[in-house]
C-alpha positions as CSV (number, residue, x, y, z in Angstrom):
1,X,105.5,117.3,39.9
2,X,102.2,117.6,38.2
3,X,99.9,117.3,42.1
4,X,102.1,119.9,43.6
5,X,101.2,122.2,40.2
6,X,97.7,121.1,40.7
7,X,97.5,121.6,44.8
8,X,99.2,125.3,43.9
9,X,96.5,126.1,41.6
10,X,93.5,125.2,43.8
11,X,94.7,126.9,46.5
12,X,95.6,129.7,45.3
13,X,95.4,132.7,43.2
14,X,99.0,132.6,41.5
15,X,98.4,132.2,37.7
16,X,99.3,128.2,37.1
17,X,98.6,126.8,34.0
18,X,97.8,123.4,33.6
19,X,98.2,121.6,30.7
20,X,94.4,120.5,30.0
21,X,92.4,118.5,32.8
22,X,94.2,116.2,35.4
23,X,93.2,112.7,35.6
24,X,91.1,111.8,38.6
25,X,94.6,109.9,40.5
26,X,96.4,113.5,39.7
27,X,93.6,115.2,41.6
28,X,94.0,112.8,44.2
29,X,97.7,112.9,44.6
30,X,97.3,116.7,45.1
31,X,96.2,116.5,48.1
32,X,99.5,115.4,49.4
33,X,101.4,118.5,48.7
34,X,99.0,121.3,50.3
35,X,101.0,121.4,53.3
36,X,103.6,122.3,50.9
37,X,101.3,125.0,49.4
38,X,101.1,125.9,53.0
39,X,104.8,125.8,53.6
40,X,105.1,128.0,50.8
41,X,102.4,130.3,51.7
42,X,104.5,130.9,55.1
43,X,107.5,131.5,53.4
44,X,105.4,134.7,51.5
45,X,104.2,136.1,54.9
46,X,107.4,135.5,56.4
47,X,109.1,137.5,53.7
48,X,106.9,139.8,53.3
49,X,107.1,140.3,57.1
50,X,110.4,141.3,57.0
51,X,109.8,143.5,54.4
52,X,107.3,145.7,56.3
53,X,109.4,145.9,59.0
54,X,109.6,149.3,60.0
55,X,106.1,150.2,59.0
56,X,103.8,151.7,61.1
57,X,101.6,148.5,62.9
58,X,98.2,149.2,61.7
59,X,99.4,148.9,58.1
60,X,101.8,146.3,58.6
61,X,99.1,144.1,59.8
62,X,96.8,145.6,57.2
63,X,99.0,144.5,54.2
64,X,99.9,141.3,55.8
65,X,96.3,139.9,56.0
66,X,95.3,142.1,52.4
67,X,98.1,139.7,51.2
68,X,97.0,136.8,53.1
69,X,93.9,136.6,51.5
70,X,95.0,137.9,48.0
71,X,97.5,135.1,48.1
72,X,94.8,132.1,48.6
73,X,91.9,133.8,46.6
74,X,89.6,133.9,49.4
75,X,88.8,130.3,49.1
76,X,89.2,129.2,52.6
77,X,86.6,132.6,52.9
78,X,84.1,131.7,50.7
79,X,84.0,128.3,52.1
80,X,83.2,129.9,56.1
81,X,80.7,132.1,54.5
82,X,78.6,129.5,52.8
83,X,78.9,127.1,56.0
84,X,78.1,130.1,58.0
85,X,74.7,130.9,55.8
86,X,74.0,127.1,55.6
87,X,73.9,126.1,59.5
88,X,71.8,128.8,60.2
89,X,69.5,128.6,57.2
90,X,69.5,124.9,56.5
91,X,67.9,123.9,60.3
92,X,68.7,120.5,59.5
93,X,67.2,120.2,56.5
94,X,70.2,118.4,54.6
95,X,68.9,118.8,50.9
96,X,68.6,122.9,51.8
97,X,71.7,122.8,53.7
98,X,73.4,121.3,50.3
99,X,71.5,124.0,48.1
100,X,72.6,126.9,50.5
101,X,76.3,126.1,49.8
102,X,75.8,126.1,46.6
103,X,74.1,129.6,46.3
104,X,77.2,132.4,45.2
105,X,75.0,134.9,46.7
106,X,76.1,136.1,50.9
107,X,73.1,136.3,53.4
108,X,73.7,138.7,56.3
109,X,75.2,135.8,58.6
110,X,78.3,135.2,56.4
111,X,79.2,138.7,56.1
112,X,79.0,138.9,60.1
113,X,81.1,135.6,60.4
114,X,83.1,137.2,57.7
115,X,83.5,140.6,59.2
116,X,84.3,138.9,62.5
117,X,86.8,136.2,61.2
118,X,89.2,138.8,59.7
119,X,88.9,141.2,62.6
120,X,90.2,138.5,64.8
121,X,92.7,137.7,62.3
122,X,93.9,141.5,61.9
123,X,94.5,141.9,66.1
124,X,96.2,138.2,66.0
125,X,98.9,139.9,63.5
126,X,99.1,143.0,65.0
127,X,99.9,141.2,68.6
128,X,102.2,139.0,66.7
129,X,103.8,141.8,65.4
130,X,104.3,143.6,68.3
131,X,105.3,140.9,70.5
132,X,107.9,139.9,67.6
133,X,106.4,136.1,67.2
134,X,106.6,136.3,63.6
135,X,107.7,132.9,62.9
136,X,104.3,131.5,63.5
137,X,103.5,133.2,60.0
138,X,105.8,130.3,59.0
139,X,103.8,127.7,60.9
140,X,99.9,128.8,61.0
141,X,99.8,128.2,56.8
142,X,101.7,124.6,57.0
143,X,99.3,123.8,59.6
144,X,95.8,124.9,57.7
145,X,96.7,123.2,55.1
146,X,97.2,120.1,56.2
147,X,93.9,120.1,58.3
148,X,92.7,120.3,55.2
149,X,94.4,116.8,54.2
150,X,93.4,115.5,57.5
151,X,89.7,116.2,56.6
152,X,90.0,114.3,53.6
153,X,91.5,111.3,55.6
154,X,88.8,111.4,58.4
155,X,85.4,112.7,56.8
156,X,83.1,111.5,54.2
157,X,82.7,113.9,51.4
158,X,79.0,115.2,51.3
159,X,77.7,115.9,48.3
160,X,78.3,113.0,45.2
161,X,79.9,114.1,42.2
162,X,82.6,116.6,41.5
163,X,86.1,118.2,41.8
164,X,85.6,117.3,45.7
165,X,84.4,114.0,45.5
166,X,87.3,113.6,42.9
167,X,90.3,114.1,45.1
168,X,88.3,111.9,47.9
169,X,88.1,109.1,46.0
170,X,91.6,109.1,44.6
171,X,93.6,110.0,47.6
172,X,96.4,107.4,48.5
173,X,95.2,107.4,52.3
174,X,98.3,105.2,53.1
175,X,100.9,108.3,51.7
176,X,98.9,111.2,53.8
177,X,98.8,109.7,56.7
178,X,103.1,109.8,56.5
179,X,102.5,113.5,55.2
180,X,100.3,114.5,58.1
């Protein structure tokens, strides 16, 4: 049960409390229940979904994605924005590519991929909303999640050393590949 704890924790910003570090095989094996998390996630929008029901669109949409995001901690956001800052500033330098992910600070590209990102997000809720296709709150979760496994599976990890390079090395690719 400990990888599932572990998986819920990463991914998101409910208040789990381990108890001290995982070993490196935990960390591994916790990539096996993010489409879980996922699952989970949906199950929250879904809910919540119903909940708002009734509620005038803009703001239904509005609380849906403010949850959303709340809900995973803005990882999968951070992430975009330092990719978005790193293609354009690292022009193929590797090394500066690396060193711009690194950097906490947002140059004016992520904030545009940023801005853009959750526009697009905002008008996909509000159509799926209006045109009563809710259920893929269910689905779209489960499915992000376990692209995320997915990339584990079929991509070498980047940069050496780490919480990433941890659950890379100790995933049991044999037990994903029946998750996926």
């Amino acid at each position: 049960m400990l990888p599932f704890w572990i998986a819920l924790q990463f991914l998101s910003s409910l208040p789990i409390r381990l108890p001290g570090m995982p070993a490196p095989q935990e960390l591994g094996r916790s990539l096996l229940f993010y489409p879980l998390v996922g699952l989970l996630f949906g199950l929250l929008l879904w809910g919540l979904n119903g909940l708002l029901a009734g509620a005038p669109l803009m703001l239904h949409g509005a609380l849906l994605l403010t949850v959303w995001v709340l809900l995973s901690g803005g990882l999968h956001l951070d992430g975009l924005a330092d990719s978005a800052d790193a293609w354009l500033g690292g022009f193929g330098d590797r090394e500066r590519t690396l060193s711009i992910m690194k950097d906490p600070r947002s140059g004016p590209i992520a904030v545009v991929t940023l801005v853009l990102l959750l526009l697009l997000k905002f008008c996909a809720l509000l159509a799926l909303i209006e045109q009563q296709q809710t259920a893929v709150l269910l689905i779209v979760p489960l499915i992000g999640r376990s692209a995320l496994l997915g990339v584990f599976l079929t991509t070498p990890y980047v940069r050496a050393g780490g919480l990433g390079q941890a659950l890379a090395d100790h995933l049991p690719s044999r037990l994903a590949w029946q998750v996926i």
